[in-house]
BAFI-3210 file (N, C-alpha, C; in Angstrom, 3 decimals, decimal comma, padded with zeros to 6 digits):
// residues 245
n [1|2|3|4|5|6|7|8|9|10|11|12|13|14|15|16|17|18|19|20|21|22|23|24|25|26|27|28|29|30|31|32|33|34|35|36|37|38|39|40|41|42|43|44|45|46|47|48|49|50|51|52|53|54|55|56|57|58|59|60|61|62|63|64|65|66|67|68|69|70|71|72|73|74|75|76|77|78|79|80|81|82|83|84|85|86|87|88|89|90|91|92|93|94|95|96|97|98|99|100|101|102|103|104|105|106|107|108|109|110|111|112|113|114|115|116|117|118|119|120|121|122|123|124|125|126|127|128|129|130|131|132|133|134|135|136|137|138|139|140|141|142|143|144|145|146|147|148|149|150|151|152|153|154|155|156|157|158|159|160|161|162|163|164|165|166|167|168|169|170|171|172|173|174|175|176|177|178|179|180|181|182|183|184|185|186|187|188|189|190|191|192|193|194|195|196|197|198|199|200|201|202|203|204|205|206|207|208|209|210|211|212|213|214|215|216|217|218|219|220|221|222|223|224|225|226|227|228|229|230|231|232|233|234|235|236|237|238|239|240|241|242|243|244|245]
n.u [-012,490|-009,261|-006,375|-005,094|-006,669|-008,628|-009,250|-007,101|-007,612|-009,931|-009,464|-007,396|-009,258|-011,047|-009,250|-008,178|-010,962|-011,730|-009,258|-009,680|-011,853|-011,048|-008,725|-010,266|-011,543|-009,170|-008,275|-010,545|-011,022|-008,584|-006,276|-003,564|-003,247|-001,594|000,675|-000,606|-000,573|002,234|002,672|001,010|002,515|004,500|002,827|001,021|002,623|003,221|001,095|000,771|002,673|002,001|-000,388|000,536|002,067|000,868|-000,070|002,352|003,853|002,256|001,857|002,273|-000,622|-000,449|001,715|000,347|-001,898|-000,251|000,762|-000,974|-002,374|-000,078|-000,083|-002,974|-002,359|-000,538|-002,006|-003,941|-001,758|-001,383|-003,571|-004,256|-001,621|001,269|002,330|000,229|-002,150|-004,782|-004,753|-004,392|-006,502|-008,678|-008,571|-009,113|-011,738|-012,544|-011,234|-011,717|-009,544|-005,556|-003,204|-000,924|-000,308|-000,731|001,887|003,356|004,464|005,619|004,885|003,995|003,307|002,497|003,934|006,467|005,330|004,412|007,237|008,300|006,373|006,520|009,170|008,448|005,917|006,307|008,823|008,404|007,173|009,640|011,126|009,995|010,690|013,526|013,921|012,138|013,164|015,579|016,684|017,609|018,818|018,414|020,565|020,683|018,437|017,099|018,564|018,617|016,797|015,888|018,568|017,474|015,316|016,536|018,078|016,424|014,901|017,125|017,151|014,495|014,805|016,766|015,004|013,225|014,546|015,492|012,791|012,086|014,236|013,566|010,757|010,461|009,672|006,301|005,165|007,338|007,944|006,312|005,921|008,650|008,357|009,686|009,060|010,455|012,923|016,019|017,048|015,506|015,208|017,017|016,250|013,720|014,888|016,002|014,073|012,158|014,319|014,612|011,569|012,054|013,507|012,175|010,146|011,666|012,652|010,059|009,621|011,186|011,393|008,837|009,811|011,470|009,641|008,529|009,770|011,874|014,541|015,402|017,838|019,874|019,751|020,381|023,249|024,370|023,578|025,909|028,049|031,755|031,271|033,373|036,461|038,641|040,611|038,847|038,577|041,282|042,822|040,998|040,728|042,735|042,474|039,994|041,321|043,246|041,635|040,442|042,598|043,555|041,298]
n.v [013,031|012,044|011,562|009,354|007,792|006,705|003,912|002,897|001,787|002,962|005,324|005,838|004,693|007,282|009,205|008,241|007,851|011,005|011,675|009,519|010,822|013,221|012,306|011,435|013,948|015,260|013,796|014,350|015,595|016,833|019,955|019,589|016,821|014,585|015,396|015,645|012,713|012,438|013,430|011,796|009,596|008,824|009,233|006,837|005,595|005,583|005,495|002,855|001,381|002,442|000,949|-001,615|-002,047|-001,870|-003,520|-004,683|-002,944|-000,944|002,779|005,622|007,292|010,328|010,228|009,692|011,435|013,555|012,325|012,253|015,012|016,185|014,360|015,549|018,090|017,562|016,543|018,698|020,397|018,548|018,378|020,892|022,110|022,310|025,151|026,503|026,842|028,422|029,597|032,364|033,642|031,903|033,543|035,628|035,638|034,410|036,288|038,634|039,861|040,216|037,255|037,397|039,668|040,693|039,444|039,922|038,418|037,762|035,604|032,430|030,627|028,175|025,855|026,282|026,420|023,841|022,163|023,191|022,246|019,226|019,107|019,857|018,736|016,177|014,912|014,365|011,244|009,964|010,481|008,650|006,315|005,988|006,008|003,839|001,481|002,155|002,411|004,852|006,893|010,182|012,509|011,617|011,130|013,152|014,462|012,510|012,686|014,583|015,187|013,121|013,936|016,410|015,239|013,250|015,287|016,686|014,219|014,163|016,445|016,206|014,070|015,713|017,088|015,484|014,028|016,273|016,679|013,875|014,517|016,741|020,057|021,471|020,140|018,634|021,441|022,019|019,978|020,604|023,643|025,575|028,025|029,813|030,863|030,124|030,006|027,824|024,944|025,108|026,982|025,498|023,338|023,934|025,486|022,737|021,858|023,455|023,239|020,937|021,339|022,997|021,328|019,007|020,764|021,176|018,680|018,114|020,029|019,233|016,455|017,207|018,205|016,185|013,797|012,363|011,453|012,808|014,734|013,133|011,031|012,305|013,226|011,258|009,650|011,106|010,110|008,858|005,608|003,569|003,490|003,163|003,576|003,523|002,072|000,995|000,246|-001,224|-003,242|-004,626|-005,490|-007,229|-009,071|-010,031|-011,639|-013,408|-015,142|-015,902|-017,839]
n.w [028,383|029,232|027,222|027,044|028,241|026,339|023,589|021,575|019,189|018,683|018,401|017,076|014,255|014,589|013,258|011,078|009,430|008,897|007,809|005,485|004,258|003,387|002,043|-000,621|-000,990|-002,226|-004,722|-005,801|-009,092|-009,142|-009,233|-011,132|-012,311|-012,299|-011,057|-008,674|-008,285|-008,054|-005,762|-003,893|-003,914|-001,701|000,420|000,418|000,399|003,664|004,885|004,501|005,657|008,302|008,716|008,466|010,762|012,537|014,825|015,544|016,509|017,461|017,094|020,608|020,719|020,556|018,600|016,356|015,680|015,630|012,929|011,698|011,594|009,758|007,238|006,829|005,632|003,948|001,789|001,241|-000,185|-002,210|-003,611|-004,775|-005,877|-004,405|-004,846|-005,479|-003,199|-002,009|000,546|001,074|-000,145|000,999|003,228|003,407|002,825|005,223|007,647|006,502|005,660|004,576|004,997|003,778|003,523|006,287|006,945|005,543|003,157|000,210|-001,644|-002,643|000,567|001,546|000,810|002,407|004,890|005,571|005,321|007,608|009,427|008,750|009,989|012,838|013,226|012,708|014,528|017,190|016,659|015,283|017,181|018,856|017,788|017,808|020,131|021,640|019,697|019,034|021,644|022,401|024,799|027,008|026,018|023,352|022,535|022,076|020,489|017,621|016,827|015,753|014,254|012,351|011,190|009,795|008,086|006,447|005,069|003,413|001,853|000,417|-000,486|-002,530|-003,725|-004,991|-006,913|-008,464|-009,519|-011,315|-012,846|-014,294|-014,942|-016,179|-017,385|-016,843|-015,123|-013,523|-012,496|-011,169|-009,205|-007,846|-007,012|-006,187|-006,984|-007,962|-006,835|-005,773|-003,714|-002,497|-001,862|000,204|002,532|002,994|003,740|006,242|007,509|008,202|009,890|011,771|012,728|013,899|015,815|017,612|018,171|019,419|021,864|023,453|023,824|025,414|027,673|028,611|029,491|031,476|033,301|034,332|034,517|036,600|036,659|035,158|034,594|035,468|033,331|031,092|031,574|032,052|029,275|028,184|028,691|028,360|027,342|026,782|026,558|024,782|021,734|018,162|014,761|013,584|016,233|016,894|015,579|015,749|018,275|018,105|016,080|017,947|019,401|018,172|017,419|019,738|020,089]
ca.u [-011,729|-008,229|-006,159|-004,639|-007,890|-009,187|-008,741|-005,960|-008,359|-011,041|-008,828|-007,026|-010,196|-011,281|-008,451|-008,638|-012,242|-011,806|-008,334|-009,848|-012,755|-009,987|-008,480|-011,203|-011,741|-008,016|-008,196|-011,160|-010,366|-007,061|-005,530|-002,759|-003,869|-000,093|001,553|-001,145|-000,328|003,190|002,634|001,191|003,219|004,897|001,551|000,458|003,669|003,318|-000,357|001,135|003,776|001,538|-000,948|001,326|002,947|-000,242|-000,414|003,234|004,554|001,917|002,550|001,218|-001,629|000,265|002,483|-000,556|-001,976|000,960|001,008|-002,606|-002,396|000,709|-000,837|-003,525|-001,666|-000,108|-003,421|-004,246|-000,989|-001,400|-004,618|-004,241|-000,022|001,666|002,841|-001,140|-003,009|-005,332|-004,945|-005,037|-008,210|-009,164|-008,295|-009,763|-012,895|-012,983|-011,585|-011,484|-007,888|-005,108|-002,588|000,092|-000,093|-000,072|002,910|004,755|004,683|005,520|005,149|002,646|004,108|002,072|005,503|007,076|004,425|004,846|007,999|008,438|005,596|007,163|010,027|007,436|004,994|006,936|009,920|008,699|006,942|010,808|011,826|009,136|010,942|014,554|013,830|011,740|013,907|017,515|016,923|018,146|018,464|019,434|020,948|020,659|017,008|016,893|019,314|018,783|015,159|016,747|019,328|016,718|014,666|017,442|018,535|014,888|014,188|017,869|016,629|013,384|014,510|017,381|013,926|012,339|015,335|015,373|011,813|011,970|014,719|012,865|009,725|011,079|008,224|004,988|004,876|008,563|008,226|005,201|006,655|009,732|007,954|010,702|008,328|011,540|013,821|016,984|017,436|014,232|015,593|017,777|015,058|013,024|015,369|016,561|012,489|012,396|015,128|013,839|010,625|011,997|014,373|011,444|009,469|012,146|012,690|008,735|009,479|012,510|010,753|007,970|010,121|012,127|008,970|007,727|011,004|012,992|016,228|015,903|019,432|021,034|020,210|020,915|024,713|024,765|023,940|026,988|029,587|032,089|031,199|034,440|037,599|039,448|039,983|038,130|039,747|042,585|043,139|039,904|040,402|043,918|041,822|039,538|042,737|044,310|040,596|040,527|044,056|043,808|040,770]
ca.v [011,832|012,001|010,761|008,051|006,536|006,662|002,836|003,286|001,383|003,714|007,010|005,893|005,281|008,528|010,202|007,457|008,461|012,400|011,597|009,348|012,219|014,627|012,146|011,259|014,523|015,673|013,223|014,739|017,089|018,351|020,949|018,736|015,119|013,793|016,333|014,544|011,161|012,263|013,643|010,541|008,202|008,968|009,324|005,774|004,249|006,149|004,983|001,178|001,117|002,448|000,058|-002,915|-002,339|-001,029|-004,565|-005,012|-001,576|000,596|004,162|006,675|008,200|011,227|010,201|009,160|012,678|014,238|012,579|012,678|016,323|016,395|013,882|016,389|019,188|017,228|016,484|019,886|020,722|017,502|018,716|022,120|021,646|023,263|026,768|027,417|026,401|029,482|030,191|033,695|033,718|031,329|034,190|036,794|035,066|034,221|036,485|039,761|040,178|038,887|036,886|037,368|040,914|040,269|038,708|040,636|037,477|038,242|034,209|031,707|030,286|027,350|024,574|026,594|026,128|022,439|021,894|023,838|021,316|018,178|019,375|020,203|017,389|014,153|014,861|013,297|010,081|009,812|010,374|007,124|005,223|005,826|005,308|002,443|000,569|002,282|002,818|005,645|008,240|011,425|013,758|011,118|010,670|014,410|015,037|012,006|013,037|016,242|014,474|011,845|015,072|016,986|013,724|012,999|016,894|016,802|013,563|014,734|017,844|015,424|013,493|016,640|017,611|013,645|013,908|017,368|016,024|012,845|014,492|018,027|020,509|022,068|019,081|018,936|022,686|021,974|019,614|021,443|024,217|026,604|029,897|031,082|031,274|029,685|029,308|027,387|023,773|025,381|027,431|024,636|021,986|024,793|025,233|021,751|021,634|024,922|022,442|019,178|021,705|023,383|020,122|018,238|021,259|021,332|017,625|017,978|021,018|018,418|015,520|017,975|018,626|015,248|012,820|012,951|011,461|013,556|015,257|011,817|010,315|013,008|012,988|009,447|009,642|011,791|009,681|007,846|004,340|002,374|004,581|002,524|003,998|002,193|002,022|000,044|-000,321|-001,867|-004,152|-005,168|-006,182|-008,323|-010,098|-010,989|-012,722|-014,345|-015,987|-016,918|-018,298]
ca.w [028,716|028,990|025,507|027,233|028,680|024,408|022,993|020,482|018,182|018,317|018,233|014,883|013,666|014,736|012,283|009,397|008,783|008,394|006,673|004,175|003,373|002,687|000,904|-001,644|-001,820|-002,911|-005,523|-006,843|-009,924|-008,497|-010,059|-012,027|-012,057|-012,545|-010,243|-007,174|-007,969|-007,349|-004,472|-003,069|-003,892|000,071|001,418|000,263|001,268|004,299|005,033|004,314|006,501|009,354|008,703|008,611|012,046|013,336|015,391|016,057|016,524|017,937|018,065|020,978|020,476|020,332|017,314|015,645|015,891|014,812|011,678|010,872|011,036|008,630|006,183|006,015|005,448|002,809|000,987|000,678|-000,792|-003,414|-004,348|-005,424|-006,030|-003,460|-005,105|-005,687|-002,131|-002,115|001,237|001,362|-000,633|002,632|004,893|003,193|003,169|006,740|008,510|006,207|005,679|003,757|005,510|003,400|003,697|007,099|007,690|004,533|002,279|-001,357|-002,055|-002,043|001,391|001,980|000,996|003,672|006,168|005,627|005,566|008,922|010,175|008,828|011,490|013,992|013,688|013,009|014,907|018,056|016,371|014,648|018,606|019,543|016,932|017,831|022,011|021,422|018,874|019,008|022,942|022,964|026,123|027,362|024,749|021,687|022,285|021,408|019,203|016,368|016,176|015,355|012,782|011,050|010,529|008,859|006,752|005,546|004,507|002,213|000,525|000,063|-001,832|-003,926|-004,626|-005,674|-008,144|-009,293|-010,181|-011,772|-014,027|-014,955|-015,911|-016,669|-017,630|-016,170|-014,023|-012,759|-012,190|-010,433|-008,138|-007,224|-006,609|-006,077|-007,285|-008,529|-005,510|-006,614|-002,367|-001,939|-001,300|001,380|003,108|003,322|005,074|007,584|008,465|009,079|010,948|012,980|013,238|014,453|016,888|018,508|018,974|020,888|023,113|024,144|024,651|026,517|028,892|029,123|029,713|032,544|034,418|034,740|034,624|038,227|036,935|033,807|034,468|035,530|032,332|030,237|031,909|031,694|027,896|027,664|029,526|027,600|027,648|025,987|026,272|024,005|020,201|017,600|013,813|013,305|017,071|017,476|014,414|016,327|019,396|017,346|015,640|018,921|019,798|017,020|017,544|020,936|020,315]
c.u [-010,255|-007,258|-005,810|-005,489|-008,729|-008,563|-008,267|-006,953|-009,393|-010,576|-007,885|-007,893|-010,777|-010,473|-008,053|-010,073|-011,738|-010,543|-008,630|-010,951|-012,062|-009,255|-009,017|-011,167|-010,647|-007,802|-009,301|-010,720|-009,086|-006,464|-004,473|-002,993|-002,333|000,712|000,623|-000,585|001,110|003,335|002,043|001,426|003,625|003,962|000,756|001,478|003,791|002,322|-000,204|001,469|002,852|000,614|-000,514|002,146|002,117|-000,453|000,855|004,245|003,643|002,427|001,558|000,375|-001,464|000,882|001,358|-001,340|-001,455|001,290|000,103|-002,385|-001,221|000,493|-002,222|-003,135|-001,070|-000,947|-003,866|-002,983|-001,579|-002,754|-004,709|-002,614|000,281|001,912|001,166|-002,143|-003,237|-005,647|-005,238|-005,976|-008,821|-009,290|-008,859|-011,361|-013,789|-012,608|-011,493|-010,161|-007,237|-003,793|-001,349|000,498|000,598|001,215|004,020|005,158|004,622|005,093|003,859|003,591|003,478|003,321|006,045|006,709|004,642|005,693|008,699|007,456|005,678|008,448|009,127|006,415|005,173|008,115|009,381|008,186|008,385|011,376|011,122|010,193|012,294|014,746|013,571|012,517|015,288|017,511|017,854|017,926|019,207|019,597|020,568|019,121|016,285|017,356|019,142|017,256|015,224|017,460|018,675|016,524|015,179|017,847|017,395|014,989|015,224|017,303|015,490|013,552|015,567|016,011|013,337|013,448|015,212|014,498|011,785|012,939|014,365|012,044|009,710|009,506|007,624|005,341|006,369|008,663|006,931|005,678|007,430|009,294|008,700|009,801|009,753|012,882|014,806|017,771|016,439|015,027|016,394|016,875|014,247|013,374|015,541|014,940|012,272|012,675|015,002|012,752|010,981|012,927|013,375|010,632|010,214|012,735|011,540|009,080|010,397|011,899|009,830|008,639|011,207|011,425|008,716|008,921|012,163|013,992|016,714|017,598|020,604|021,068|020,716|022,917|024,988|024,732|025,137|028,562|029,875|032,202|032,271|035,154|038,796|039,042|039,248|039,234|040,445|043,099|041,781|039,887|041,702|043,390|041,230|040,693|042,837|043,102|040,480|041,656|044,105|042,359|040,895]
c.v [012,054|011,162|009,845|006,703|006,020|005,168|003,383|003,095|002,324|005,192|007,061|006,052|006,453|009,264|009,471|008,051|010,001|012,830|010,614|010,094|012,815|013,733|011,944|012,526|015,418|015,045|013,057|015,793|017,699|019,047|020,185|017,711|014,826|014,757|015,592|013,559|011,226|012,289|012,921|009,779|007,590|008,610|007,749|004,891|004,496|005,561|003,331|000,860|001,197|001,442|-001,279|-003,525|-001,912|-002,317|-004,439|-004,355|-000,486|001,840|005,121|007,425|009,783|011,264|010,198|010,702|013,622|014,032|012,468|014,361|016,925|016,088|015,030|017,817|018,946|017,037|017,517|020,084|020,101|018,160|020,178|022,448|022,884|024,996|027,322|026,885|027,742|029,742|031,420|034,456|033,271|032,471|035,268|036,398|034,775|034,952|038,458|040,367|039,290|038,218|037,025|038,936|040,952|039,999|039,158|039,379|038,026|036,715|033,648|030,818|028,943|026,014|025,339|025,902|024,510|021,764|022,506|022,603|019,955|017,856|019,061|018,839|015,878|014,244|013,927|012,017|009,398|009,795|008,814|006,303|005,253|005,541|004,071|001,677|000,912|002,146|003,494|006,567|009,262|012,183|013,242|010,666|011,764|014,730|014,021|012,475|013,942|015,621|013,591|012,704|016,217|016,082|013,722|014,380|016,817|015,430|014,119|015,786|016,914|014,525|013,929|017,107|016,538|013,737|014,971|017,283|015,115|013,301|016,025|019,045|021,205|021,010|018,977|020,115|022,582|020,921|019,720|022,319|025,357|028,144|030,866|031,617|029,982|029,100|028,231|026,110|024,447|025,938|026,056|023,590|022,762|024,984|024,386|021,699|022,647|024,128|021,523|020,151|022,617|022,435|019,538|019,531|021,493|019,689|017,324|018,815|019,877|017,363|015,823|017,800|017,237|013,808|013,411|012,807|011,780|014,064|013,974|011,197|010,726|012,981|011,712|008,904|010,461|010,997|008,665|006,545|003,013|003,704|003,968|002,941|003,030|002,115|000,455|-000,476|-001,439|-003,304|-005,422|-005,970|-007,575|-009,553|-010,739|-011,788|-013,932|-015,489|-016,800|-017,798|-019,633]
c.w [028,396|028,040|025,855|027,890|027,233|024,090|021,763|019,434|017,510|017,886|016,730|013,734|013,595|013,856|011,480|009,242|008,173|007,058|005,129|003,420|002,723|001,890|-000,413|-002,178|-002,590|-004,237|-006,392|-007,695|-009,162|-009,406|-011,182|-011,012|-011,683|-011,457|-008,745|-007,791|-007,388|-005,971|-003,762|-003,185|-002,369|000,820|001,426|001,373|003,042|005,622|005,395|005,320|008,223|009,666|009,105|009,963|013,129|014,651|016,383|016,800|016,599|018,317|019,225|020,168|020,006|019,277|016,189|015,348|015,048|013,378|011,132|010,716|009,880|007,549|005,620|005,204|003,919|001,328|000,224|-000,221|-002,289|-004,593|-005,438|-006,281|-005,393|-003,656|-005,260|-004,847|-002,033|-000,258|001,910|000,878|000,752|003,506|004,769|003,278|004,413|008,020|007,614|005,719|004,748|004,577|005,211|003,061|005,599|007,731|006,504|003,554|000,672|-002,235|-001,684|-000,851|001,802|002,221|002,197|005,193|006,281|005,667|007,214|009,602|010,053|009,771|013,034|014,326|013,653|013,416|015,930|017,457|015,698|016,195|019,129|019,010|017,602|019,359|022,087|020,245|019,109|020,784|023,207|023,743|025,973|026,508|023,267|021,202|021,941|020,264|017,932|016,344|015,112|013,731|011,821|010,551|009,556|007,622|006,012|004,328|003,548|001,618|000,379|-001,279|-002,639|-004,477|-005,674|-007,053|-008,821|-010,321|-011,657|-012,927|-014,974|-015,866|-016,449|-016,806|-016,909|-014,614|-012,750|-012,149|-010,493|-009,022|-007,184|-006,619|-005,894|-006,278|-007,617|-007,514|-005,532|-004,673|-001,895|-001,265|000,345|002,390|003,366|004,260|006,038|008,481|009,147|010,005|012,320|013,758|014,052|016,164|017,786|018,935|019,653|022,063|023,630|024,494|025,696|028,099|029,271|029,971|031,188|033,634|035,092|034,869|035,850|037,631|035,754|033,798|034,755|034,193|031,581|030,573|031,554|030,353|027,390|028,532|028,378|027,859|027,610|025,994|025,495|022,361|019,742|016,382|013,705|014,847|017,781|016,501|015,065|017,271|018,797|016,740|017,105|019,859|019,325|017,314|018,978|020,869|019,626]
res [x|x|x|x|x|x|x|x|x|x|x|x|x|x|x|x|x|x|x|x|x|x|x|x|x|x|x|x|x|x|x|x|x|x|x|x|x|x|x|x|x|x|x|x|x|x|x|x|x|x|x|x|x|x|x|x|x|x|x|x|x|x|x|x|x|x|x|x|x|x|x|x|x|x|x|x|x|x|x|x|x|x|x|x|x|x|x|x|x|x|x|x|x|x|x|x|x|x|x|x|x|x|x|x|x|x|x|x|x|x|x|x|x|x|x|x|x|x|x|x|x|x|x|x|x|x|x|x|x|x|x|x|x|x|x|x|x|x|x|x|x|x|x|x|x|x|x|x|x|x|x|x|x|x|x|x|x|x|x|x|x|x|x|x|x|x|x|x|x|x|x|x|x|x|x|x|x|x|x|x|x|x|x|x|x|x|x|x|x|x|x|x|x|x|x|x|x|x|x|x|x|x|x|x|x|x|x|x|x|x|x|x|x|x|x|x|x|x|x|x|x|x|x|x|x|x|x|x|x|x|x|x|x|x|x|x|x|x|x|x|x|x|x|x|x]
***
């Protein structure tokens, strides 16, 4: 059945069930108790928020998707704390090999992988939000997806230093999750931002093939609309409304 013939109702449910398994079971025994709760603090408020607008502010089926598979992604992290997700135990297990040989990893790379897929997988539901509410087209319906997704990822890591100051320690260390790489915060938003910049060009190629007056709007989001400065000459305008009015 094609995803858009799926009642929304039934297809959320479809990825609330498997996401609240995995969550129960992340919040069994996790590796540091206090290091998960941090890590879902987001994921609750996260969970809320979707819930709460789930009536008034449906998202595609597609967005919905996108951030079920990030939320899980996130789970796993919470559970085990990100610098020690035994994935390449996983890989040796299943497919013989180690992955991080593989691919020349000296690191446990899993925060990577996720922060590259917090680019990648909630850029366009951050694109739903800013079309449908900012209405925006053309170039800015690409590019702020692009810019929320860069903004988010630097607070995120000032969160992660915040915290890591607050509660200092095992636990702060554990949070941060740096593994010792004094570039990490930086590496990590640039993934992102690698992420959120390869998802809106698969949606842009998409949105090419299948949108006729794709190149008109895109021009038309780039024409200047008001050729009058703003500033102080715009504040002048306002005055002389004011007065004659």
């Amino acid at each position: 059945m094609p995803l858009a013939r799926v009642p929304r109702g039934r297809f959320v449910a479809f990825l609330a069930v498997p996401f609240a398994a995995l969550a129960v079971w992340a919040a069994i025994a996790p590796l540091d108790r206090h290091d998960w709760l941090l890590e879902n603090v987001l994921t609750v408020a996260a969970v809320a928020l979707l819930a709460a607008t789930w009536r008034r502010f449906p998202l595609s089926r597609t967005s919905y998707a996108l951030i079920f598979a990030f939320l899980c992604l996130h789970e796993v992290g919470s559970h085990y704390t990100y610098a020690l997700v035994p994935y390449d135990a996983w890989s040796r297990a299943l497919f013989g090999g180690s992955l991080d040989a593989l691919l020349g990893w000296e690191r446990n790379n899993y925060d990577r992988v996720v922060h590259f897929s917090y680019g990648l997988l909630l850029a366009y539901p951050i694109r739903e939000l800013v079309v449908r509410v900012g209405d925006m087209r053309g170039f800015w319906g690409y590019f702020l997806p692009l810019d929320v997704t860069m903004s988010t990822s630097m607070l995120y890591e000032l969160v992660e230093w915040g915290v890591a100051i607050v509660f200092g320690g095992d636990l702060g260390m554990a949070y941060l999750g740096t593994q010792g790489d004094v570039w990490d915060a930086h590496k990590d938003m640039a993934l992102a931002s690698l992420g959120a910049c390869l998802a809106m060009a698969i949606t842009a190629a998409i949105n090419l093939r299948y949108q006729r007056d794709f190149a008109r709007e895109l021009a038309e989001s780039l024409r200047v609309k008001d050729p009058r400065p703003m500033g102080e000459e715009s504040l002048r305008r306002k005055r002389g409304r004011r007065d004659v009015a």
